[in-house]
N, C-alpha and C positions, 0 to 999 in steps of 0.2 A: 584543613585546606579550604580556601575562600569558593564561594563561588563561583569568580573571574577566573581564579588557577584554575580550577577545574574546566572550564570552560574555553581556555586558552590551550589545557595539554589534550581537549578532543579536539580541536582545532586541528594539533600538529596532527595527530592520529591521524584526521580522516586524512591528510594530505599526505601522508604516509600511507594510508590503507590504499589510497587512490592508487598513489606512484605504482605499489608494490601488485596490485590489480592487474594492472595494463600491462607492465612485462612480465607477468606471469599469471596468467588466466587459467590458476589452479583446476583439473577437473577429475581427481582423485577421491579417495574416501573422507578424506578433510576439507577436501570442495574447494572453494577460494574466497578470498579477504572481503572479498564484495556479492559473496551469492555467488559469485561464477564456480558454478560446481554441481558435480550431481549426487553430494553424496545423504548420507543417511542422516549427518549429524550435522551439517551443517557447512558453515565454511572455516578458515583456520580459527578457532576459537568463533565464527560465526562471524568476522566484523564486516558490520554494515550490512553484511549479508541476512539471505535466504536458505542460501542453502536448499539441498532437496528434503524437504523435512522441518522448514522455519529456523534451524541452526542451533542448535539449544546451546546457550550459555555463551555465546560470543560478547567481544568487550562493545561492539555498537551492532549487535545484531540480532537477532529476533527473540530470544529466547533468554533475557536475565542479564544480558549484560549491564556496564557501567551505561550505556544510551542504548538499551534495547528493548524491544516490545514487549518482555511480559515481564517488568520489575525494576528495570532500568532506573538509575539515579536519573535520567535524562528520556527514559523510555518510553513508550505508549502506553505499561503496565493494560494488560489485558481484564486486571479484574480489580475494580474497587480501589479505584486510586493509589498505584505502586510508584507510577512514575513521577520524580521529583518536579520534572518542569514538561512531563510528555500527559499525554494522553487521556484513552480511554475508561479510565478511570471509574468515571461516573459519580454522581452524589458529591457532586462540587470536592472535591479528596486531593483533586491534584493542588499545588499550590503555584503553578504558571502553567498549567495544562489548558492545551484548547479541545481534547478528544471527548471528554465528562461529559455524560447523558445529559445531565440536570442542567452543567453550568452553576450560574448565579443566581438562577433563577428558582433556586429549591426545590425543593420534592413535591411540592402540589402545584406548580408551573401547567398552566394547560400546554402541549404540546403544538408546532404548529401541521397541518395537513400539507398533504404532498404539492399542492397548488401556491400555495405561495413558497412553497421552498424552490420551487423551477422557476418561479420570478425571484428570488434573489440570486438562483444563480445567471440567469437573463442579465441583473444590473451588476452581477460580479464581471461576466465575459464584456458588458460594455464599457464598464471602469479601465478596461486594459486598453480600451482603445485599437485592438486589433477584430476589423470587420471579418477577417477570415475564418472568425473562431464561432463554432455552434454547437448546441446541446442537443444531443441523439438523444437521452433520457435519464429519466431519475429515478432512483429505487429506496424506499421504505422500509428503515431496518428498525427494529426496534432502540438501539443506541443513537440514530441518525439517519442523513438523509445522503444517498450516493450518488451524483451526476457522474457521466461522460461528455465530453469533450470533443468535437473533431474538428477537422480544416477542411473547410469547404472546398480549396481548391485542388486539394489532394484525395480528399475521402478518407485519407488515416488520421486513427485517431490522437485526440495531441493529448490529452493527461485527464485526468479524473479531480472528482472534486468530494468535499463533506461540509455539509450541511447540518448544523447545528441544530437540533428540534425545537429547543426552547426560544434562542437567541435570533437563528436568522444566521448568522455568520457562516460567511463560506472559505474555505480555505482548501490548500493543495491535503489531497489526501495521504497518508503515510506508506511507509514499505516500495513498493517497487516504482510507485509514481515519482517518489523523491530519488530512490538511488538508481534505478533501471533507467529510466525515461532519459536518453540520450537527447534530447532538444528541450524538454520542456522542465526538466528533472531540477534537484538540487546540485547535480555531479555536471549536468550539462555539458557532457562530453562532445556534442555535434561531431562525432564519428562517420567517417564516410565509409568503415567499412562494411564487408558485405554480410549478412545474417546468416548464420548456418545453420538455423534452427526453421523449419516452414511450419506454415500452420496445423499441419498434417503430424506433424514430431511434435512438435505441440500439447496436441491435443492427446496424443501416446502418453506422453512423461505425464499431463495429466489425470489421468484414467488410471497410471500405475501406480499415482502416489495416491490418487482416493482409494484404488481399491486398497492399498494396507493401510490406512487412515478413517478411512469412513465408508465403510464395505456398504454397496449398497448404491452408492451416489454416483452420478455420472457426468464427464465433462460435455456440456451438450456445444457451446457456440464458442467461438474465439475471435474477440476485438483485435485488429492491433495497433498497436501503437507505437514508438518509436525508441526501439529495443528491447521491448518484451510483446507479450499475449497477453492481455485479461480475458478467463473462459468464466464462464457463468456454469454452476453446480446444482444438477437436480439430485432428488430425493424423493422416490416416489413420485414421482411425475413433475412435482415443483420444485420451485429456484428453494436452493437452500444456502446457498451462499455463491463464492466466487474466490478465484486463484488466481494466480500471474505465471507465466514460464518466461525464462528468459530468454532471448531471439539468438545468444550466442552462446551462451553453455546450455540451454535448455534447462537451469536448476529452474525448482518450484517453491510457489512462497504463496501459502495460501492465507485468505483475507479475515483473521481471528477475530477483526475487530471490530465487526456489522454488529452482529448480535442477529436478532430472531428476525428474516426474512417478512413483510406484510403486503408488500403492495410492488408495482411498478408501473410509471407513465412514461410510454414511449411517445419522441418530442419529431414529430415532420418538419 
C-alpha cells in the first residue's frame, strides 16, 4: 500500500472517528474514539485518543497505533525515531517527522537557548496576523522548547506550541492541542457546549492518574484552554512534566513527549 492510500484511509477514519465521537461520547472501560473516556486503557482501540492512561494500542491514538504516539506508521513515536512521518523521534530517524531532537542539523548542532526560542515564537503568533494572540511562557525540555498561548481578550488560553531546539521552527504541539482544542485544534469543533469538567475535577483525575503512574508527583496548576486543562507536574518540589484532562469527559493524556524538564521563562 502507497503512501497516498494510506494516507487517504486515515483520512476517512479520522472523519469517522470524529462522526462516531460526537454521538457517542464513550465513558466506560474502553473510554471513547477520541479520548472521551475515563478509562484505564484508553479509548476504543485508543483512536485518536488519550484515554485515561495514554490509550495503549489504538489505531490513531497514543500508544502504537497505525498514527499513534509511541510507534505509529504516522505517529509521534516517543523514542528514537518509530514514527514514519510523526515525531519525537529524535536523531534525525524520522523520515517526515517535525518532533526529532536533532532535526537536520545532526548530533553536534549547538542547541539554541530559551531566549531566542520566545522570539521565534513572538514572529510565529505575528505571522498569523491575529493581534489577540500572546505568549504567557516557554519551558525547556531537553527534546525541545514548550510555549503557551493565550487571548488577550478573553484570558483563556488558545493552544500550545514546540519549538525546535536546533532549527528554530515553531509549530502546533501534538496530542490534546491538536485533537482536544475545540477552537484552535485540528478537529476544530467550535462547540458551544457547556464543560462538565471544572478545574477543580480536573485537577482530581489528575492527581489519580499520577498517583498510579508516577507515585510521588503532583498536579500543582491548571491552564485552560478551550476543551481541556493543561496542569503542570511536580516531583519533589519541581516541574517534572505536564498533562492535559479533558473539559468534557475528564480523560487524561499526559505529555510523554518533553523529555527531561530544564528551565522556564515566564513572558508578562
Amino acid at each position: 500500500m502507497n503512501m497516498k492510500t494510506i494516507v487517504a484511509v486515515a483520512a476517512i477514519l479520522v472523519v469517522l472517528a470524529a462522526g462516531y465521537a460526537v454521538a457517542r461520547p464513550a465513558d466506560g472501560f474502553w473510554g471513547g474514539m477520541m479520548g472521551y473516556g475515563n478509562a484505564i486503557t484508553g479509548g476504543m482501540s485508543g483512536m485518536m485518543g488519550g484515554g485515561f492512561g495514554n490509550g495503549f494500542g489504538g489505531m490513531m491514538g497514543n500508544g502504537g497505533g497505525m498514527m499513534g504516539n509511541d510507534g505509529g506508521m504516522m505517529g509521534y513515536g516517543n523514542s528514537y525515531g518509530r514514527g514514519m512521518m510523526g515525531g519525537n523521534g529524535g536523531y534525525g530517524s524520522n523520515h517526515c517527522g517535525g518532533y526529532g531532537t536533532q532535526g537536520s542539523n545532526g548530533a553536534n548542532a549547538t542547541p539554541l537557548t530559551i531566549d531566542p526560542a520566545k522570539e521565534a515564537v513572538e514572529q510565529y503568533l505575528a505571522s498569523t496576523g491575529n493581534a489577540d494572540l500572546a505568549l504567557t511562557e516557554v519551558m525547556e525540555f531537553d527534546n525541545h522548547f514548550y510555549a503557551e498561548v493565550k487571548e488577550k481578550s478573553t484570558g483563556t488560553h488558545a493552544f500550545e506550541l514546540i519549538v525546535n531546539r536546533y532549527t528554530g521552527a515553531v509549530f502546533p504541539e501534538m496530542g490534546p492541542n491538536m485533537m482536544w482544542n475545540t477552537r484552535y485544534g485540528h478537529m476544530n469543533l467550535n462547540t458551544d457546549a457547556q464543560i462538565t469538567v471544572t478545574e477543580e475535577h480536573a485537577l482530581k483525575n489528575a492527581q489519580a492518574y499520577l498517583d498510579k503512574t508516577i507515585p510521588g508527583a503532583k498536579a500543582d496548576e491548571a491552564d485552560a484552554f478551550y476543551g481541556y486543562y493543561t496542569i503542570h507536574v511536580l516531583k519533589d518540589g519541581k516541574t517534572y512534566g505536564m498533562l492535559s484532562v479533558n473539559a468534557y469527559s475528564g480523560a487524561v493524556w499526559y505529555h510523554n513527549w518533553h523529555g527531561t524538564f530544564v528551565k522556564i521563562l515566564e513572558v508578562d
